[in-house]
N, CA, C and O atoms as a DFTB+ gen file, in Angstrom:
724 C
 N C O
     1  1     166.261     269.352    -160.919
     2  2     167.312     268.689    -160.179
     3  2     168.429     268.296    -161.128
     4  3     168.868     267.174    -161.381
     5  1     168.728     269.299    -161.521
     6  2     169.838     269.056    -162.430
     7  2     171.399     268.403    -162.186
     8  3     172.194     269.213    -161.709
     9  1     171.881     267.167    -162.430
    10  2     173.207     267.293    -161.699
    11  2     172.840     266.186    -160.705
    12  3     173.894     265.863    -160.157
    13  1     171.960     265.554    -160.289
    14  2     171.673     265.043    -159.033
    15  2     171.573     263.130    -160.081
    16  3     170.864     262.762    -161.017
    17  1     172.479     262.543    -159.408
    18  2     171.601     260.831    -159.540
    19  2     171.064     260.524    -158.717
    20  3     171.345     260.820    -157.556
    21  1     170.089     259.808    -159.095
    22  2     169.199     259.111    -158.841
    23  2     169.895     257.888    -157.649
    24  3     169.301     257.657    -156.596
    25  1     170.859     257.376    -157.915
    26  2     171.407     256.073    -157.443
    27  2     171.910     256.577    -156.696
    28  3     171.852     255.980    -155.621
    29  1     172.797     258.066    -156.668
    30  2     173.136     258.437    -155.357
    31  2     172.461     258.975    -154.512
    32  3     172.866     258.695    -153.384
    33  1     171.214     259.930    -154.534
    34  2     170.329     259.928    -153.456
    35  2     170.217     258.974    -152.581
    36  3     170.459     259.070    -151.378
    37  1     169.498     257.136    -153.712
    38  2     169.587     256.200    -152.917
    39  2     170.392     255.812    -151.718
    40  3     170.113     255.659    -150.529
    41  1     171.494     255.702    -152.433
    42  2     172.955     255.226    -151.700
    43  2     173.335     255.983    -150.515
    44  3     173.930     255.645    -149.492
    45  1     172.673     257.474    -151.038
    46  2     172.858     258.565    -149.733
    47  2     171.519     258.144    -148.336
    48  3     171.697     258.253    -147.122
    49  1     170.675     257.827    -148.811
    50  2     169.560     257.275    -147.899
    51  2     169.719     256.440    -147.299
    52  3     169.274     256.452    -146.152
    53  1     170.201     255.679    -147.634
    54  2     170.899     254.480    -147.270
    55  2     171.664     254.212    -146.426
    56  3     171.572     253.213    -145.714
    57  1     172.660     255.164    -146.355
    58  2     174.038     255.377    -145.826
    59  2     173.414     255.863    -144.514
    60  3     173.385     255.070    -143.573
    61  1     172.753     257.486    -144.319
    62  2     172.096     257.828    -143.498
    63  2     170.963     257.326    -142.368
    64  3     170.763     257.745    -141.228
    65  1     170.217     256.130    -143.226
    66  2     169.203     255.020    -142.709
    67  2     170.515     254.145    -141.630
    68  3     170.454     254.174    -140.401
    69  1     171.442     253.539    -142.281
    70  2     172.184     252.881    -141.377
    71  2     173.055     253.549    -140.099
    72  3     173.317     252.832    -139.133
    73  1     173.514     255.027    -140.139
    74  2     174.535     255.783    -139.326
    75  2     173.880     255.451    -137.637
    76  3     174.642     255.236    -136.695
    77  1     172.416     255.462    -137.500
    78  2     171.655     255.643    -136.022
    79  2     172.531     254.117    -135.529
    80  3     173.240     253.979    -134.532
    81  1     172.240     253.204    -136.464
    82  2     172.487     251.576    -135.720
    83  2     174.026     251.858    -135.625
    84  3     174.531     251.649    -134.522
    85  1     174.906     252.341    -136.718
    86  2     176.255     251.618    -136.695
    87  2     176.947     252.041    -135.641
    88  3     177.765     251.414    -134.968
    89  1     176.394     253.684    -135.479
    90  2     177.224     254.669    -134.253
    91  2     176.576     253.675    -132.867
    92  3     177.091     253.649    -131.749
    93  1     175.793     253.188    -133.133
    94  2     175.370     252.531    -131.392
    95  2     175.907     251.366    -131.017
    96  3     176.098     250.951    -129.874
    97  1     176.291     250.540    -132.709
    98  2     176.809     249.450    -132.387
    99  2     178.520     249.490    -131.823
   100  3     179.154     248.816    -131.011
   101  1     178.895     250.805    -132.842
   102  2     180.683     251.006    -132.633
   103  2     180.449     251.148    -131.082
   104  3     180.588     250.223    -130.282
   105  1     180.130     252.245    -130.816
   106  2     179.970     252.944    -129.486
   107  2     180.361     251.508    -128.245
   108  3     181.531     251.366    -127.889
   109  1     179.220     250.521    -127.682
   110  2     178.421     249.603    -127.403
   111  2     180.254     248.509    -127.125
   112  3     180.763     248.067    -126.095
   113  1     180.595     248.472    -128.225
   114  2     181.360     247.514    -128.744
   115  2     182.591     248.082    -128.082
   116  3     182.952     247.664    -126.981
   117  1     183.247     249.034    -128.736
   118  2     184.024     250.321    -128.093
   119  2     184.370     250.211    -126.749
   120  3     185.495     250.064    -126.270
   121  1     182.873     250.328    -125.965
   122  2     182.572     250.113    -124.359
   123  2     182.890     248.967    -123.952
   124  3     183.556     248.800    -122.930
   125  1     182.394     247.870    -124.805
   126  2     182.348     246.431    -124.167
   127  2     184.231     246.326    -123.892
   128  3     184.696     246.484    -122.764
   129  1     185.035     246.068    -125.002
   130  2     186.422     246.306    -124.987
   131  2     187.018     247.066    -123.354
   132  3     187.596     246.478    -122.440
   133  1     186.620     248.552    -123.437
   134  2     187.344     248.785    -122.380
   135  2     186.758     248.667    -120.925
   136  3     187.281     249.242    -119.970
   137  1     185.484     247.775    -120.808
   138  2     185.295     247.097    -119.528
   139  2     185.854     245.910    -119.198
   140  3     186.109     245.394    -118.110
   141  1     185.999     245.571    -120.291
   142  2     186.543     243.833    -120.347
   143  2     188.348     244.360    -119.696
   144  3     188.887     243.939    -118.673
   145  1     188.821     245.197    -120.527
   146  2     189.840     245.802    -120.092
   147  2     190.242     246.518    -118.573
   148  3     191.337     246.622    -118.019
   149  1     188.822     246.980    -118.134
   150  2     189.182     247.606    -116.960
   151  2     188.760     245.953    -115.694
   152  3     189.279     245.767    -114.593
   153  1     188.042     245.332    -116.168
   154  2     187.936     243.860    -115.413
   155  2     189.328     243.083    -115.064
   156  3     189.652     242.510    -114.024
   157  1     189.893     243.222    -116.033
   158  2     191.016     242.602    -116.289
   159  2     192.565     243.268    -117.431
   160  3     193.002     243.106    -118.570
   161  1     192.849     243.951    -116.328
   162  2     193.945     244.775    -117.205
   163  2     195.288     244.294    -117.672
   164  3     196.227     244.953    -118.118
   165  1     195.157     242.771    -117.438
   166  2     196.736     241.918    -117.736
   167  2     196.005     241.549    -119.382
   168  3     196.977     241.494    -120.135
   169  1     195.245     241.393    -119.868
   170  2     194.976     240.687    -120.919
   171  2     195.877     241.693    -122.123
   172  3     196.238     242.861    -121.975
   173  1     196.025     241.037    -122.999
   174  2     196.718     241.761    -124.119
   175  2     195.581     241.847    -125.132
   176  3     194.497     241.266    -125.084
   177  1     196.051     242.705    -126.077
   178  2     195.077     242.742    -127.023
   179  2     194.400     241.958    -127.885
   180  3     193.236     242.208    -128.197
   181  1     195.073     240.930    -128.351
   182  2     194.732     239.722    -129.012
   183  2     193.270     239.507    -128.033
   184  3     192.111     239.535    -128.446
   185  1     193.686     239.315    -126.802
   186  2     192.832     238.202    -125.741
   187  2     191.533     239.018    -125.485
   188  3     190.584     238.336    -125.100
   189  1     191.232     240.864    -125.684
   190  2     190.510     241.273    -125.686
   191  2     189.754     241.662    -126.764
   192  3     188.538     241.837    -126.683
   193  1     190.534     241.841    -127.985
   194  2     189.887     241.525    -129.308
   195  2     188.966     240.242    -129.265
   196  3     187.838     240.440    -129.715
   197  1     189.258     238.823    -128.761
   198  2     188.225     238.046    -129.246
   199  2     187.638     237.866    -128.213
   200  3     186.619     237.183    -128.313
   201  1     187.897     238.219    -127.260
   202  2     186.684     239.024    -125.921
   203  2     185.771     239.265    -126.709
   204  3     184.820     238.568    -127.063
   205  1     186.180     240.623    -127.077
   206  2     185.544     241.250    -127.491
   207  2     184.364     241.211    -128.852
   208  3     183.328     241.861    -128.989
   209  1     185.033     240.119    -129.804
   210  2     184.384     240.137    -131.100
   211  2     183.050     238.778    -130.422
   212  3     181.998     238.481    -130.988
   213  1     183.553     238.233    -129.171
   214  2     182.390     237.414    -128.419
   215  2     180.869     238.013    -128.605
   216  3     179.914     237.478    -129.168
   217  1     180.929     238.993    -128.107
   218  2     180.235     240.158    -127.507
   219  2     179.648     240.809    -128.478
   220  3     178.530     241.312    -128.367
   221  1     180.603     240.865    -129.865
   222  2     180.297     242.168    -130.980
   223  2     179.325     240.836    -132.162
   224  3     178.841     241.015    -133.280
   225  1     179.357     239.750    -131.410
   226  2     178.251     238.868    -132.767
   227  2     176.596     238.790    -131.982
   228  3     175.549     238.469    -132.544
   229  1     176.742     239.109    -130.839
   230  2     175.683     239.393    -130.420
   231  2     175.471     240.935    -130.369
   232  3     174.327     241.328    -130.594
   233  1     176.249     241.674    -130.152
   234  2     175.922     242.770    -131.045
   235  2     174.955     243.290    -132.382
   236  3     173.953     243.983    -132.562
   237  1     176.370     242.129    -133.555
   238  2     175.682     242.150    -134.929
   239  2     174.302     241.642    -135.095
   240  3     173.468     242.369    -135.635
   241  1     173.896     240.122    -134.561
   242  2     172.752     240.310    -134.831
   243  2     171.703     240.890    -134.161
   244  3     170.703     240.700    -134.853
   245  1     171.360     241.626    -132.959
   246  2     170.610     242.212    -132.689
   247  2     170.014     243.512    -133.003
   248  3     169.184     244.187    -132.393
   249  1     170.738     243.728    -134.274
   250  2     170.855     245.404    -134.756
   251  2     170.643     244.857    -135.953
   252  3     169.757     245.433    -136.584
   253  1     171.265     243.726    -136.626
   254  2     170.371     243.544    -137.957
   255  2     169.073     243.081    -138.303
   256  3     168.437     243.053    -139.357
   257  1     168.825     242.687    -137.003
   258  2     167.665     242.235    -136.528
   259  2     166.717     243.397    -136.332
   260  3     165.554     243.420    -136.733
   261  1     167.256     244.231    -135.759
   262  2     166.628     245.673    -136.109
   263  2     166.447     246.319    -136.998
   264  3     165.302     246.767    -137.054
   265  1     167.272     246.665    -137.980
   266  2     166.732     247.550    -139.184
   267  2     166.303     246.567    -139.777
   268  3     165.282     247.038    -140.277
   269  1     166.361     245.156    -140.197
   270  2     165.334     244.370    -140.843
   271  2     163.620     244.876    -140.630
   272  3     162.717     245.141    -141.424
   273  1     163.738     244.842    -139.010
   274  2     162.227     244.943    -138.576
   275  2     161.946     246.359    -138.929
   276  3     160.846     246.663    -139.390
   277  1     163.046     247.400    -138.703
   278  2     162.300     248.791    -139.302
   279  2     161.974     248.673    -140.744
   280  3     160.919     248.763    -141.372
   281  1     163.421     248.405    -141.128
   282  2     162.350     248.451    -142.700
   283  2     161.413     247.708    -143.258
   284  3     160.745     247.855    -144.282
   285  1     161.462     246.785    -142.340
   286  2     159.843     245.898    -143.321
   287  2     158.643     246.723    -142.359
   288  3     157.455     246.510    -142.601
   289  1     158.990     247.535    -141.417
   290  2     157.743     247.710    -140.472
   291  2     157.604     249.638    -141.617
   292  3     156.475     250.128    -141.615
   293  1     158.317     250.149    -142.122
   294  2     158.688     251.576    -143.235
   295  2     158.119     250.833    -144.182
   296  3     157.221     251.577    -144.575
   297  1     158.047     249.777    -144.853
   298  2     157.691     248.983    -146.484
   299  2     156.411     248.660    -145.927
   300  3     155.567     248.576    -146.819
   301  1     155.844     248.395    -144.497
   302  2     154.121     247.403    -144.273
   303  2     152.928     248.404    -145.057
   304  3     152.416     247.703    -145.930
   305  1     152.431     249.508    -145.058
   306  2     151.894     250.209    -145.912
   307  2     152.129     250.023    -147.285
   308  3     151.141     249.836    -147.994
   309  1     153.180     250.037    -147.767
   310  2     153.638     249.608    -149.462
   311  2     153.041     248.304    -149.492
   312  3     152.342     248.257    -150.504
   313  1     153.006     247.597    -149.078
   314  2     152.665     246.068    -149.235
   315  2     151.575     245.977    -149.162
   316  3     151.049     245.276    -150.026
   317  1     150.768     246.552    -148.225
   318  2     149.153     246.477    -147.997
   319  2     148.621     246.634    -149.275
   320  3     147.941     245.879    -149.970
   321  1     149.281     248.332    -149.546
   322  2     148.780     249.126    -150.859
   323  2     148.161     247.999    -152.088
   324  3     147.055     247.867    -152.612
   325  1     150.152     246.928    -152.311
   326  2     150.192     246.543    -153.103
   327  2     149.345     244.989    -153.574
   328  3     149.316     244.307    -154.599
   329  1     148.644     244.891    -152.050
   330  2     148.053     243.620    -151.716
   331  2     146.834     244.072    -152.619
   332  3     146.522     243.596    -153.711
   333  1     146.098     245.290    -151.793
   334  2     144.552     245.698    -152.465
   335  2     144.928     245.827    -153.451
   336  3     144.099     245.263    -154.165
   337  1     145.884     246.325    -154.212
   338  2     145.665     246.291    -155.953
   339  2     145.800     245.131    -156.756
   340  3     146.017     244.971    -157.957
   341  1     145.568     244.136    -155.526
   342  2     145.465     242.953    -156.849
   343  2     147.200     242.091    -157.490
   344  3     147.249     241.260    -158.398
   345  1     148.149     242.504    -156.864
   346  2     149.167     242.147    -157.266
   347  2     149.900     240.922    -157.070
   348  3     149.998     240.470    -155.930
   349  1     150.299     240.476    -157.815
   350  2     151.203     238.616    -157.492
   351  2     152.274     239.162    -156.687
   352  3     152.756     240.289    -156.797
   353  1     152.657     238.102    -155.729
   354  2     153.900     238.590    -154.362
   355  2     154.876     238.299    -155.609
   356  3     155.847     239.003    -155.331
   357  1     155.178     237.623    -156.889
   358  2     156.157     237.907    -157.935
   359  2     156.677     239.349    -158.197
   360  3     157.814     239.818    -158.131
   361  1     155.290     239.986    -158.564
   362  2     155.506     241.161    -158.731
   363  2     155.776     242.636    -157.849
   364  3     156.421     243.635    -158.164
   365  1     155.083     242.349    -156.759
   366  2     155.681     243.043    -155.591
   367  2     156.746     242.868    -154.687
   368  3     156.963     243.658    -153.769
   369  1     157.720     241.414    -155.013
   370  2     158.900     241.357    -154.533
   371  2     160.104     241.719    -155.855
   372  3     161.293     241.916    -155.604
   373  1     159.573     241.752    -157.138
   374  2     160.368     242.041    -158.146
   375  2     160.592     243.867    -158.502
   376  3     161.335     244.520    -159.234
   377  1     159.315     244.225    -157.367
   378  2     158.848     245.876    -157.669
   379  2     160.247     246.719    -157.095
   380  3     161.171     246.258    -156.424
   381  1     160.129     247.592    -157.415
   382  2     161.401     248.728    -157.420
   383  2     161.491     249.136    -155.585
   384  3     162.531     249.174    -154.926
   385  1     160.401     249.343    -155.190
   386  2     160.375     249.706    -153.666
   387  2     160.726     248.657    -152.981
   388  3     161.646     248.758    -152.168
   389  1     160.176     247.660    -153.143
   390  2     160.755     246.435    -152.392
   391  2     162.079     246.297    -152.490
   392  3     162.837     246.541    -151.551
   393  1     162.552     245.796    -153.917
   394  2     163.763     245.880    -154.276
   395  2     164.942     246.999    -153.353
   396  3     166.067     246.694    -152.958
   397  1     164.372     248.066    -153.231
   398  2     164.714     249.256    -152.467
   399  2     165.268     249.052    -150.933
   400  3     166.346     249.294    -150.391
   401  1     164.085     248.522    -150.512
   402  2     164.133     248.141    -149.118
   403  2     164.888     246.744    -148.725
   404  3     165.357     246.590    -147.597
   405  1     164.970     245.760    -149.715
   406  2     165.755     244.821    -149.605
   407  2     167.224     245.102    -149.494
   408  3     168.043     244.425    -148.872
   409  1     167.528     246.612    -150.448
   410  2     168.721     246.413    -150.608
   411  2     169.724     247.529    -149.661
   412  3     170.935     247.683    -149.505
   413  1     168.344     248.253    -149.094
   414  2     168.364     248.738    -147.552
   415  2     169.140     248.465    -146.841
   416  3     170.212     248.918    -146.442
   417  1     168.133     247.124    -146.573
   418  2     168.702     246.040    -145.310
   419  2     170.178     245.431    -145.575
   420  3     170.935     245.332    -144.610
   421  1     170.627     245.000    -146.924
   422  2     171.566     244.870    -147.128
   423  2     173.142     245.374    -146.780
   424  3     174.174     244.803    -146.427
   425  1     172.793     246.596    -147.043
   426  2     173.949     247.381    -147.281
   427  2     173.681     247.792    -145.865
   428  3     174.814     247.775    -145.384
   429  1     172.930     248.121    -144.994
   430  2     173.471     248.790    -143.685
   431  2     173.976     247.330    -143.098
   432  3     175.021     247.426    -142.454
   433  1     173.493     246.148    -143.189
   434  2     174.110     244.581    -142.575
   435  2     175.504     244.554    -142.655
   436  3     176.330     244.227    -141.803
   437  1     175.655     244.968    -143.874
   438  2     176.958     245.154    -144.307
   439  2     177.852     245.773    -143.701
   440  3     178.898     245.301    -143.255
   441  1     177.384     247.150    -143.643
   442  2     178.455     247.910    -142.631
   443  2     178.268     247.390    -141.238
   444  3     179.230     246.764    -140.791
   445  1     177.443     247.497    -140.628
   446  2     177.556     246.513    -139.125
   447  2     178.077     245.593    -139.406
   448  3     179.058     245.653    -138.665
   449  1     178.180     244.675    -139.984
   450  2     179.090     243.193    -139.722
   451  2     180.819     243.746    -140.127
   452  3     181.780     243.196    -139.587
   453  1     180.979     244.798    -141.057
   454  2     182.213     245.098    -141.177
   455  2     182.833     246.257    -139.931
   456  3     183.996     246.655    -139.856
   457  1     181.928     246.554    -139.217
   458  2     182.247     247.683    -138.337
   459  2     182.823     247.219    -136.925
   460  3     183.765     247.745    -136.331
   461  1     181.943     245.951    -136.443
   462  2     182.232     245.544    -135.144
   463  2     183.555     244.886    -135.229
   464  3     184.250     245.120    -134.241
   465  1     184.258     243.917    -136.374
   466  2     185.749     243.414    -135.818
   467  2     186.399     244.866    -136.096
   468  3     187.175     245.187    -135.195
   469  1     186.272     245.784    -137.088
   470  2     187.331     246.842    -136.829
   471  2     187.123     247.726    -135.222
   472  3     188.164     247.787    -134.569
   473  1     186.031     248.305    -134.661
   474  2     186.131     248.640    -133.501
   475  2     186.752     248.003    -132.504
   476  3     187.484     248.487    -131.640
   477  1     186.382     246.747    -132.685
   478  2     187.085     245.810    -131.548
   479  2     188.466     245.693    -131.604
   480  3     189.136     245.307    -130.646
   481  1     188.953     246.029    -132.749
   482  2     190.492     246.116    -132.950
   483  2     191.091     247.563    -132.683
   484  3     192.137     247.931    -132.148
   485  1     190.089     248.201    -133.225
   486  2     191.157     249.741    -133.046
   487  2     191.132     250.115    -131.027
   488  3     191.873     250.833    -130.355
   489  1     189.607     249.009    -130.517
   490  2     189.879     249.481    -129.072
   491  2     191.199     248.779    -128.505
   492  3     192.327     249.133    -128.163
   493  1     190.416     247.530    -128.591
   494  2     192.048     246.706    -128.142
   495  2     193.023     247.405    -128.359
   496  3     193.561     247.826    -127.335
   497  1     193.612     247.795    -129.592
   498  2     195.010     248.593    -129.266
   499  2     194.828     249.587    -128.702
   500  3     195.539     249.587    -127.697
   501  1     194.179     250.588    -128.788
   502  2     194.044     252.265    -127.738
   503  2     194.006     251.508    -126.611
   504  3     195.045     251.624    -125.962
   505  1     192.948     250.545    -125.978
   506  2     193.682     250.628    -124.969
   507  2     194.506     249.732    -124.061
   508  3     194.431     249.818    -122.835
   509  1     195.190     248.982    -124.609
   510  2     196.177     248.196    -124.373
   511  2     197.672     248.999    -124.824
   512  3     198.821     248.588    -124.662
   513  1     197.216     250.239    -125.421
   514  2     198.560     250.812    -126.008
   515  2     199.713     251.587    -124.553
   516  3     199.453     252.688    -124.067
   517  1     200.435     251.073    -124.279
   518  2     201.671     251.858    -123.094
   519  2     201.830     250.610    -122.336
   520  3     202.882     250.436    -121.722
   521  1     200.813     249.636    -122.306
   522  2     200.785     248.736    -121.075
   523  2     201.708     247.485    -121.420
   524  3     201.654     246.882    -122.492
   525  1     202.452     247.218    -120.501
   526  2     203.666     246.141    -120.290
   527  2     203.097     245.211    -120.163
   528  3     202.328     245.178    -119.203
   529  1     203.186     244.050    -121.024
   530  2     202.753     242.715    -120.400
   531  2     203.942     241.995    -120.496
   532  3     204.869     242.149    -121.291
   533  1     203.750     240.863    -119.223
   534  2     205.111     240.271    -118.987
   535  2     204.021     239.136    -119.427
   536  3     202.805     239.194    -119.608
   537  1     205.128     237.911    -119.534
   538  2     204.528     236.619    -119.966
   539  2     203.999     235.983    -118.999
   540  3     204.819     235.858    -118.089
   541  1     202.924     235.480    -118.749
   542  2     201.429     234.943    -117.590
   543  2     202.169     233.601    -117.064
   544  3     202.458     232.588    -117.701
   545  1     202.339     233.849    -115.985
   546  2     202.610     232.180    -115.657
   547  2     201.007     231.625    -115.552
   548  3     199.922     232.132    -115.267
   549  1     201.567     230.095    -116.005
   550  2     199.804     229.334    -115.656
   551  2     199.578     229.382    -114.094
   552  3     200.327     229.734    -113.184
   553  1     198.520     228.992    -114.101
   554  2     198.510     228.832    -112.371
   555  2     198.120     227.759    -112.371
   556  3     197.330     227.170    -113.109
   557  1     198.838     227.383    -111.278
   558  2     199.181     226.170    -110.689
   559  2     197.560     224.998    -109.999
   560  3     196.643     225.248    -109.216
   561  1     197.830     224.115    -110.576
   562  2     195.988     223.589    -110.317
   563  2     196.911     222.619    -109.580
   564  3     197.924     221.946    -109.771
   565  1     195.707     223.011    -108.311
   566  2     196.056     221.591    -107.242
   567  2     195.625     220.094    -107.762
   568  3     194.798     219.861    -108.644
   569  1     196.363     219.157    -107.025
   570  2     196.107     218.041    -107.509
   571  2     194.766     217.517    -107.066
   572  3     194.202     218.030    -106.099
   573  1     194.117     216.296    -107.881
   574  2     192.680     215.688    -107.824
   575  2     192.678     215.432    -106.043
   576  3     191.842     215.886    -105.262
   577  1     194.127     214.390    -105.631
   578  2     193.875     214.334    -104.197
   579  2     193.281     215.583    -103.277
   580  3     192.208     215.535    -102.676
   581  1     194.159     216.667    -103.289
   582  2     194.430     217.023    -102.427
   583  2     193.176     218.676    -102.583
   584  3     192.696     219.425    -101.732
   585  1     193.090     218.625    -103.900
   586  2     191.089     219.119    -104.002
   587  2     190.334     218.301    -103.421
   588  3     189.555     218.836    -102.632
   589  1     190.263     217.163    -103.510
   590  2     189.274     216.467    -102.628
   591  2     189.503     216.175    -101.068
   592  3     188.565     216.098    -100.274
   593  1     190.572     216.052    -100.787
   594  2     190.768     216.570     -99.326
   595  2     190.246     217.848     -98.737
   596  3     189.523     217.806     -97.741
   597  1     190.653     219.233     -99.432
   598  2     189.777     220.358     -99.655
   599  2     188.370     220.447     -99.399
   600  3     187.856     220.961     -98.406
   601  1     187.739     219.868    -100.442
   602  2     186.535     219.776    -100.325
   603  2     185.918     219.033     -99.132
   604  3     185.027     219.500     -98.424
   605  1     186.456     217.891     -98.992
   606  2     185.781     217.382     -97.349
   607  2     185.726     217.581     -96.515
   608  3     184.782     217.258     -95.794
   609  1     187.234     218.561     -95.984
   610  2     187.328     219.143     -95.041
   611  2     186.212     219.850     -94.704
   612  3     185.537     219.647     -93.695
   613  1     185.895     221.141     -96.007
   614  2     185.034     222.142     -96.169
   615  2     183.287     221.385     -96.030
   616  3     182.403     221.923     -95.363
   617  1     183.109     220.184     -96.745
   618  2     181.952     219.633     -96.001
   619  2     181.599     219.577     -94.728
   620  3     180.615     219.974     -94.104
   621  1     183.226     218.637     -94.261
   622  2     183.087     218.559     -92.640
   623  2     182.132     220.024     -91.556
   624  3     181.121     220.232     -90.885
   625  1     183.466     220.709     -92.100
   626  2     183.037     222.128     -91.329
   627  2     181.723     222.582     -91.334
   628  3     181.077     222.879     -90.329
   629  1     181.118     222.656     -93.154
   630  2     179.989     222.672     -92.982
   631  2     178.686     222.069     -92.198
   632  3     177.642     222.642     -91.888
   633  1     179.112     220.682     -91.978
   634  2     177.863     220.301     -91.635
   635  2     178.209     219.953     -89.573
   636  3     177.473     219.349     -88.792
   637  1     179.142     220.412     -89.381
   638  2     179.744     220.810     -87.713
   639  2     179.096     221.985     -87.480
   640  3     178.517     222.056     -86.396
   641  1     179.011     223.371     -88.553
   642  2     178.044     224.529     -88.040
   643  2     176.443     224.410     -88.238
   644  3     175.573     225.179     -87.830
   645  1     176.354     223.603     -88.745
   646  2     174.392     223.420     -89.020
   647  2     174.064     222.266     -88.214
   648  3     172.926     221.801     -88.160
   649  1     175.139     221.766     -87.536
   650  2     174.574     220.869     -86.179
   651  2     174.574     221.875     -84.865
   652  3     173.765     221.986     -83.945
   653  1     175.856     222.585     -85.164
   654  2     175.634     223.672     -84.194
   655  2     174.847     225.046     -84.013
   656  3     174.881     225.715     -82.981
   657  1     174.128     225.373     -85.176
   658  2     172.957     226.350     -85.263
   659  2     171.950     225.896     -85.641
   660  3     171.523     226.619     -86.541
   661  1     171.137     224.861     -85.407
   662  2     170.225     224.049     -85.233
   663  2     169.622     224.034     -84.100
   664  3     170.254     223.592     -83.139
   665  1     168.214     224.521     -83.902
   666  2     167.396     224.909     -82.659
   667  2     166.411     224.687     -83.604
   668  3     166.222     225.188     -84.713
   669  1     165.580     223.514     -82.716
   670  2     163.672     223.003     -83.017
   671  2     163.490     224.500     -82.852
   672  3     164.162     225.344     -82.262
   673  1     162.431     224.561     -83.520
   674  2     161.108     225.739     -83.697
   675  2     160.386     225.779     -82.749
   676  3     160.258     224.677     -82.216
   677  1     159.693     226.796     -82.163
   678  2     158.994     226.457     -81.002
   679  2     157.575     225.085     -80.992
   680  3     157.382     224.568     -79.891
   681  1     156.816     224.660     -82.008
   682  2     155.843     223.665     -82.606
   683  2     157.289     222.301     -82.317
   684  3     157.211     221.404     -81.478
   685  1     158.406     222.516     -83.212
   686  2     159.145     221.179     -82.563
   687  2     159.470     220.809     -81.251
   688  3     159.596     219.651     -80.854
   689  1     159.635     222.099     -80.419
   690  2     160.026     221.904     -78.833
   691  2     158.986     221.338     -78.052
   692  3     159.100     220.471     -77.186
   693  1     157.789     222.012     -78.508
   694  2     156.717     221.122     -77.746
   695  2     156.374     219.929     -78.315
   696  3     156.004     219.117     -77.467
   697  1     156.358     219.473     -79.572
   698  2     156.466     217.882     -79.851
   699  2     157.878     217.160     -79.293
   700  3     157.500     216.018     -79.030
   701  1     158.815     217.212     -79.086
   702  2     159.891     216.899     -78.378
   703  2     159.941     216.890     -76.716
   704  3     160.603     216.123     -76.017
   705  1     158.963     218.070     -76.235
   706  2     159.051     217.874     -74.809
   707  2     157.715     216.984     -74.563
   708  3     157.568     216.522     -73.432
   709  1     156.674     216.699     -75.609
   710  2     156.007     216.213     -75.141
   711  2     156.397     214.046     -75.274
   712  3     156.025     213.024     -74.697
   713  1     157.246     214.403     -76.301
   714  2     157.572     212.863     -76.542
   715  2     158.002     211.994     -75.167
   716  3     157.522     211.008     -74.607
   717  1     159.388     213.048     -74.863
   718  2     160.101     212.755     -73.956
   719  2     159.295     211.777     -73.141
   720  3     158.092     211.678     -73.379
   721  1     159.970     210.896     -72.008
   722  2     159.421     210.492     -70.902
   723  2     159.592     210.873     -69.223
   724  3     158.900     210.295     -68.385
C-alpha cells in the first residue's frame, strides 16, 4: 500500500460512516423548511430560518444520538474482548480503537451540527427566492371587554342547545314517569 496514509483512510471512514445520517438530516430539514413554507407562504426567510433551525435541534440531537449508539453498539465486541483480557477501563479508553471510535462520533457530530443551520438557510432562500413580501400589518386584538362579551354570548348559546337536545334515556323516563303524581 504504497502511497496510502494511514490518517487518511481514517478520516476517509469517517467521512463515509457519517454521509447515511447527514444526507437524512439535510434532506429532513430541507423538507421541514418548505412545509413550514407551503403552511404559510407570507413568512420571509429570516422567520422560516428560525422555524426552521426550531425543528433542525431536534433534528441534531436525535441523529447524534444515533451514531453515538451505532458506534458504541460497532466498538461492544472490542470492549468485551478487552474486558476478558484483563484490562484497566484506563487502558481501554486510552487504546487506539476506542480512541478511534470516540473520534468517530466526534467528527460526524460535527458535521451534523454544522449542516442543519446551513440547510436551513440555503432552503429559506430557494424558497422564499421571487416572492414579494409586503410589510404584515399586526392584527388587530379585540379588546378584554368585548372578548368577554364574545365569550358569554358563545356560553349562552351553548348551554340554550344542550337544554334543547336533552332527552332522559329511556331508564330516566320511567323514573320520571314514575315519580310524577
Amino acid at each position: 500500500m504504497a502511497g496510502w496514509s494511514l490518517s487518511g483512510v481514517v478520516l476517509a471512514g469517517v467521512v463515509i460512516g457519517s454521509l447515511g445520517a447527514l444526507n437524512d438530516v439535510t434532506v429532513t430539514q430541507a423538507s421541514s423548511v418548505w412545509e413550514l413554507h407551503a403552511v404559510n407562504p407570507a413568512l420571509r426567510a429570516v422567520d422560516l430560518y428560525r422555524s426552521g433551525m426550531r425543528i433542525g435541534r431536534d433534528h441534531i440531537a436525535s441523529t447524534v444520538y444515533t451514531l453515538v449508539f451505532a458506534y458504541a453498539g460497532a466498538s461492544l465486541p472490542l470492549l468485551i474482548l478487552f474486558t476478558l483480557a484483563d484490562r484497566r477501563v484506563g487502558d481501554i479508553l486510552t487504546s487506539e480503537v476506542v480512541a478511534e471510535e470516540i473520534v468517530r462520533t466526534l467528527v460526524g457530530s460535527i458535521g451534523l451540527v454544522a449542516s442543519v443551520p446551513l440547510t436551513t438557510a440555503l432552503a429559506s432562500a430557494v424558497v422564499t427566492r421571487g416572492v414579494q413580501h409586503t410589510k404584515r400589518a399586526r392584527p388587530r386584538l379585540p379588546s378584554p371587554r368585548a372578548a368577554g362579551e364574545r365569550l358569554a354570548l358563545r356560553l349562552q348559546r351553548r348551554a340554550r342547545r344542550r337544554q334543547d337536545e336533552w332527552r332522559p334515556s329511556r331508564g330516566e323516563r320511567e323514573f320520571w314517569d314514575e315519580s310524577e303524581p
